[in-house]
N, C-alpha and C positions, 0 to 999 in steps of 0.2 A: 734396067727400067721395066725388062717385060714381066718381071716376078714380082714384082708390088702388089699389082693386085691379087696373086695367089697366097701371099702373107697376109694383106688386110683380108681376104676370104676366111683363112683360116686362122687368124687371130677371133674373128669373126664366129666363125664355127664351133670354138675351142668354149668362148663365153659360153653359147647357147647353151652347147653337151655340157657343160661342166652344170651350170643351173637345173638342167635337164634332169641331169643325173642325181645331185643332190636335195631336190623336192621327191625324185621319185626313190632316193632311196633315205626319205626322212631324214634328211639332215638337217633340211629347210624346212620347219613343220608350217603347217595351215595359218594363219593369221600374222605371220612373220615378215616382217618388211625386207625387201632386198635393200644393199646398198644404193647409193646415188648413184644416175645416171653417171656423173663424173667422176665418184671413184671407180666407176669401171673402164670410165674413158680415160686414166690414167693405169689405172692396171693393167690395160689389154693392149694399150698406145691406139686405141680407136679416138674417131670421133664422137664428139654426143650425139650426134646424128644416126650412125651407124650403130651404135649401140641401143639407141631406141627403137631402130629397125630389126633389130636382134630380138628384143623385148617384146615385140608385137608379136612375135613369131611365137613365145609361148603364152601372150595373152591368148592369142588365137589356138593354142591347144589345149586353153580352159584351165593352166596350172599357176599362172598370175591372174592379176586386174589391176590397170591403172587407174588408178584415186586421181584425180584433179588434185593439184597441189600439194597433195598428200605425201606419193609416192607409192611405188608397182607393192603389191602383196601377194602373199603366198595363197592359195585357196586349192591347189591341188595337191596329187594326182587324185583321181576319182577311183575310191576302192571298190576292191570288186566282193570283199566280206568286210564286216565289222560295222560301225557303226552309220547312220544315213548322215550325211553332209549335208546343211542347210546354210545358205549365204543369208545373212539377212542386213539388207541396205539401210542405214538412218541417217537424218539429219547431224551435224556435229553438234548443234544443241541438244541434244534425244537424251547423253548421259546427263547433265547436267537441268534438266527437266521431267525423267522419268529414273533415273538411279539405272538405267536399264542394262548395265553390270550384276548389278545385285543382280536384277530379276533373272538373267539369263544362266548365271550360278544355281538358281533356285531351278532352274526348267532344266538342266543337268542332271541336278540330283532325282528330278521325278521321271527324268526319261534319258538313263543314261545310253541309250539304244540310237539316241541322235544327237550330233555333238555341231553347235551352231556358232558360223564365224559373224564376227561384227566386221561390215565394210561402212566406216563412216563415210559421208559425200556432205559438201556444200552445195545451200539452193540452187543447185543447176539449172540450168535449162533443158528444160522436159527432154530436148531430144537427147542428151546424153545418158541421162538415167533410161531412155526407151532402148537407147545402143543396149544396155548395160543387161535388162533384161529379154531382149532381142535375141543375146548374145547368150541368153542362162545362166550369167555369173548371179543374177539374184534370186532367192526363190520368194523372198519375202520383202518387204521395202516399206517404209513409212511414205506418208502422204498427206498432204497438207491441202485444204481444201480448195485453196486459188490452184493449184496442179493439179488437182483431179478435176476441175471444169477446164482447166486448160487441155487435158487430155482426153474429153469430149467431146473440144471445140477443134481437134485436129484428127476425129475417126477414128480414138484408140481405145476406145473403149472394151476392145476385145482381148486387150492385153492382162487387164482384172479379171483373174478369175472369180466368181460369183462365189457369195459368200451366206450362210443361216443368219439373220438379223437374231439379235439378242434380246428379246425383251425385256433386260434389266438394263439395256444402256437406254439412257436418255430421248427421246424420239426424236427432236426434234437433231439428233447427232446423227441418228440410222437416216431420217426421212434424207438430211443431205449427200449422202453418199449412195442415195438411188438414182439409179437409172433403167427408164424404163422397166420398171417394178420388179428391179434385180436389184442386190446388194453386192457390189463394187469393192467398196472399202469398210471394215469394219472400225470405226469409234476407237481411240485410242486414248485423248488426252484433249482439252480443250481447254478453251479460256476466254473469259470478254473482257474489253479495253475496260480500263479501271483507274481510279484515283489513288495514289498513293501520298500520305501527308506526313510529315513529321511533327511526332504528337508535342514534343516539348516545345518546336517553334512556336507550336498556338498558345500554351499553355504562357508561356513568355513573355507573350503580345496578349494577354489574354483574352481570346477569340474563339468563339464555338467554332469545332470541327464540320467540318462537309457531311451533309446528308445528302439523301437521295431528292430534295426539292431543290439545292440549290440551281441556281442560272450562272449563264455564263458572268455575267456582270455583277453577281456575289461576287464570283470566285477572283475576277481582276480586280477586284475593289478589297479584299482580303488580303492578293498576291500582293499589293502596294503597301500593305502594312508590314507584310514578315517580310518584305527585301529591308537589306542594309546593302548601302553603298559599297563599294568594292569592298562587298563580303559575298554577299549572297542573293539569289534570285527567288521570288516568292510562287513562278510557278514556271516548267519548264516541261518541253517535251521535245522529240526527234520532229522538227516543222516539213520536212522532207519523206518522213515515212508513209508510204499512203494506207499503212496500219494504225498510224494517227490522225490523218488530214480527214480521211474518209469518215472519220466519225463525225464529223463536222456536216459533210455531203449529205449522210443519211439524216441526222436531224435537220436540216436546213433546207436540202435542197430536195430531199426524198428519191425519186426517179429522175430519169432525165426523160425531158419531152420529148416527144418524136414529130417529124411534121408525116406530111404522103410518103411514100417509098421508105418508109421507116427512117430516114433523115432524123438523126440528133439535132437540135435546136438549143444554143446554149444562150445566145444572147438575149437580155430583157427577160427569162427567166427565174427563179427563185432558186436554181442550182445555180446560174452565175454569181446570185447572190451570198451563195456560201461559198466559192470561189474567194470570192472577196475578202468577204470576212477571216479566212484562213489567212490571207494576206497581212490582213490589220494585225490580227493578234501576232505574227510572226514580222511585223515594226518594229512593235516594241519590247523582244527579247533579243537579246544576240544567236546569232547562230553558231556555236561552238564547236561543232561537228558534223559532216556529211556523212558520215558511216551509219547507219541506220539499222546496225544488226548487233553491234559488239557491246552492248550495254553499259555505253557511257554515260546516259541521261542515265542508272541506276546508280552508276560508279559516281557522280558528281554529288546526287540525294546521299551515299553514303559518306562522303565528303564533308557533310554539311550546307554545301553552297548551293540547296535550291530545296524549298519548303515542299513544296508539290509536285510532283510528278502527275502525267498521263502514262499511264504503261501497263502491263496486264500480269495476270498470275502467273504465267508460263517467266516473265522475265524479275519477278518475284522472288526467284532461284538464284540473283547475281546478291541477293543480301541476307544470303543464308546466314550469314555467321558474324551477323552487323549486330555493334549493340546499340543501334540506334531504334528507340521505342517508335514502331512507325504502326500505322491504320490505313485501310483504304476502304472507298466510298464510291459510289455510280458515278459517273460522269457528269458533268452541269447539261442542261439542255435549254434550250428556247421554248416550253413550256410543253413539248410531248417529248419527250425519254426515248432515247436509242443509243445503241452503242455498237462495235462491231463485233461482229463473235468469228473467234480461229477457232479452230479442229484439227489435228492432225488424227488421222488412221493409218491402219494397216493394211495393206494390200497383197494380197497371192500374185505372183508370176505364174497367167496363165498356160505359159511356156514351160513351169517348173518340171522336171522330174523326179520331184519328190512333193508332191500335192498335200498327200497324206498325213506327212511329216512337218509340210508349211502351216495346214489346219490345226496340229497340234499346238503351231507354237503359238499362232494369233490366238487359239484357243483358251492357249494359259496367260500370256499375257494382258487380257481381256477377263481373265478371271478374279474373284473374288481377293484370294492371294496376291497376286500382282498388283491388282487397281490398289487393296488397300495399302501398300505398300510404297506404290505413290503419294497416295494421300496422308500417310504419316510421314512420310522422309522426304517430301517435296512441297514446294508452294503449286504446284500444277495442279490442275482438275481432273482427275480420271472418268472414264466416259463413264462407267458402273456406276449408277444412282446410288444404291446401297454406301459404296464406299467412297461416292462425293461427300456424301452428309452424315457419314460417319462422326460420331463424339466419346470421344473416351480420353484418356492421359497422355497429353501430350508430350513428344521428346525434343521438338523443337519450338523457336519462339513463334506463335502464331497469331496471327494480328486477331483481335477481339471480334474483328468484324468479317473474320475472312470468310465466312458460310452466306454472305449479302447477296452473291451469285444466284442462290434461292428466288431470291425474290424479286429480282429483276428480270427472269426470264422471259417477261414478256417487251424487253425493252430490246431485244436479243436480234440484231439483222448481220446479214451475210453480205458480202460486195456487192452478191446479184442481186438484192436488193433494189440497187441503183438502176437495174433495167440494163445493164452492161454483162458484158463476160468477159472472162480473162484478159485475151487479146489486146480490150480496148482499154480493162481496166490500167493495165501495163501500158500502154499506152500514153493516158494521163502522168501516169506518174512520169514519164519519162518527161513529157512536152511542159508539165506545171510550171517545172522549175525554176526558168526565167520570166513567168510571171510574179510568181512566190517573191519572187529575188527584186523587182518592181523594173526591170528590164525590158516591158512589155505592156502596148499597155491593153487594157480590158478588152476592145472591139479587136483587135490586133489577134489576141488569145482566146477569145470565144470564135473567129471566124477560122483562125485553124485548127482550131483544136476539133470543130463542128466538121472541116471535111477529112480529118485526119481518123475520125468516129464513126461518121456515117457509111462508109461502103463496106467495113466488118460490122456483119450480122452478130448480134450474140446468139449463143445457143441457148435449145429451151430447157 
């Protein structure tokens, strides 16, 4: 019995050197997944326990990183000649909205002098991506606008390295990624909440398509005509997304009121009253899914089984290869025009130690090259003016209307909008749901939701 534990030590030990050994003598190259936690814990007669303590061991020497759900990758050893090593963190949407394989092929060929790993991450919660680069596994990292006030509203702002604003991207993309008249994050890819129709359902029922006048009460009064009975729904959206709900809030409800002490006030309001109304409209659809990321309201439009969508350019990319003839159109409004607008950018780890080599890449990916390259081989918006409103022969199907973006930029608001910050917007979404759901009733929901807001300050 007293030698077990010098077997499980050195079962234990045998793992690490053995991994050890084979990263640092290339056998394991950089971007390479290790196996399962459990085929090691059957190969070595460990626990998963112990073998994930093994693991940490070379996270913490910088020659892994564990991905959430993903699985541990290879990312070392750190050479001492040859080319510069750059981690660079994204979204798991990022390929599939920016090509951003191609691109980083193409940033190869022009600088084969640094050679850059892709670590994908799901929407995390800030503090794990702060580990992440805390830690210096990232040098570079995508960022998404609700996380970067998230990560001003908990003192991190020093984690961004400070960045040259571009004057070909879009201003009103640089102005939000300042802080205190620094550039934080540079402009990557962006998008506002959008209409998306199917042109033959209208054509069918013959019915004029959505423009930028319509009201909410066109568009249910339209959606009633293209449903058929246990066939199809005439207008649909994720009711639970607060990428969807919120566009509702900003037409409707505008800011939220404050009383003294900066006190939220929701009750008797005109934002309770779009509370409401999100409620109504979500009566009378079903609710067919709580997943609010995996683009199933896309996968259903390209099913057939729903005329209309609410959804945006960035999720425009789930019907690349649909041959279904579809259009998309501004959102209906209550007679003043808003919509919400996303952003993702790129961020430096002010940690990096390789600064020089991070500036190169945000540089090219942010470049002429790049952006136009989104915007031919994606439905995504690149922040680069020139190459948002690019016109020349196109290689895929592109909706007639897709350059509308132009022209509704003045209808263009951010969450902060709402007079909130992250914190609290996350918040709402969290406490809505059993209202939404009609679990709750009005005064019940505005008097918690009022102290559950009020003692988080937004930030300015």
């Amino acid at each position: 019995m007293e030698n077990r534990p010098g077997r499980h030590t050195s079962r234990l030990d045998e793992l690490v050197q053995t991994l050890r050994e084979e990263i640092g003598q290339g056998r394991r190259q950089p971007g390479e997944y290790l196996p399962s936690e459990r085929e090691f814990s059957k190969q070595y007669g460990l626990s998963n326990l112990t073998v994930r303590k093994g693991l940490e061991q070379l996270v913490a020497e910088g020659l892994i990183v564990k991905i959430p759900r993903v699985g541990n990758k290879v990312i070392g050893p750190a050479r001492e000649s040859g080319p510069t090593l750059l981690n660079i963190g994204y979204y798991t949407s990022i390929p599939r909205e920016t090509g951003i394989d191609r691109l980083l092929e193409k940033f190869h060929e022009q600088h084969p002098d640094i050679r850059v790993q892709a670590i994908p991450f799901t929407n995390e919660h800030p503090d794990v991506i702060k580990r992440f680069l805390d830690n210096g596994m990232l040098d570079v990292m995508t960022l998404n606008y609700n996380h970067f006030r998230a990560y001003l509203e908990l003192g991190w702002a020093d984690i961004m390295e400070p960045q040259q604003p571009d004057p070909d991207i879009y201003p009103y993309l640089t102005d939000a990624f300042t802080f205190e008249g620094e550039l934080l994050v540079q402009p990557f890819i962006f998008s506002p909440v959008v209409l998306c129709y199917n042109r033959d359902h209208f054509r069918e029922k013959r019915l004029h398509e959505p423009d930028g006048g319509w009201s909410w009460e066109r568009l249910f009064d339209t959606a009633s005509q293209l449903a058929i009975p246990n066939e199809r729904l005439g207008f649909y959206y994720h009711f639970l997304s607060a990428n969807r709900w919120s566009v509702l809030l900003l037409q409707r409800g505008g800011a939220f009121e404050r009383k003294k002490e900066e006190r939220i006030r929701l009750s008797g309001t005109e934002m309770m009253e779009a509370f409401r109304f999100c409620r109504e409209v979500q009566e009378h659809f079903p609710i067919l899914s709580d997943n609010i990321n995996n683009g199933d309201v896309e996968h259903l439009f390209l099913q057939g089984k729903a005329s209309i969508i609410m959804t945006s350019y960035f999720h425009l990319n789930f019907m690349m290869e649909t041959p279904i003839r579809f259009d998309i159109s501004p959102v209906p409004h209550f007679g003043n025009p808003a919509t919400l607008l996303m952003s993702i950018g790129l961020a430096i780890n002010s940690k990096s130690q390789n600064k020089e080599a991070a500036r190169s890449l945000v540089r090219f990916l942010t470049s002429e090259t790049a952006q136009l390259s989104i915007r031919q081989q994606t439905y995504s918006l690149p922040a680069l003016k020139s190459a948002a409103e690019w016109v020349g022969e196109e290689t895929i199907y592109r909706p007639s209307r897709f350059s509308l973006f132009r022209e509704i930029v003045p209808s263009f608001r951010y969450f902060t909008d709402l007079g909130i910050g992250d914190m609290q917007f996350r918040t709402i979404e969290r406490e809505v749901k059993l209202y939404f759901a009609g679990l709750e009733s009005e005064d019940h929901f505005s008097g918690r939701l009022e102290e559950l807001l009020s003692p988080v300050v937004a930030s300015s």
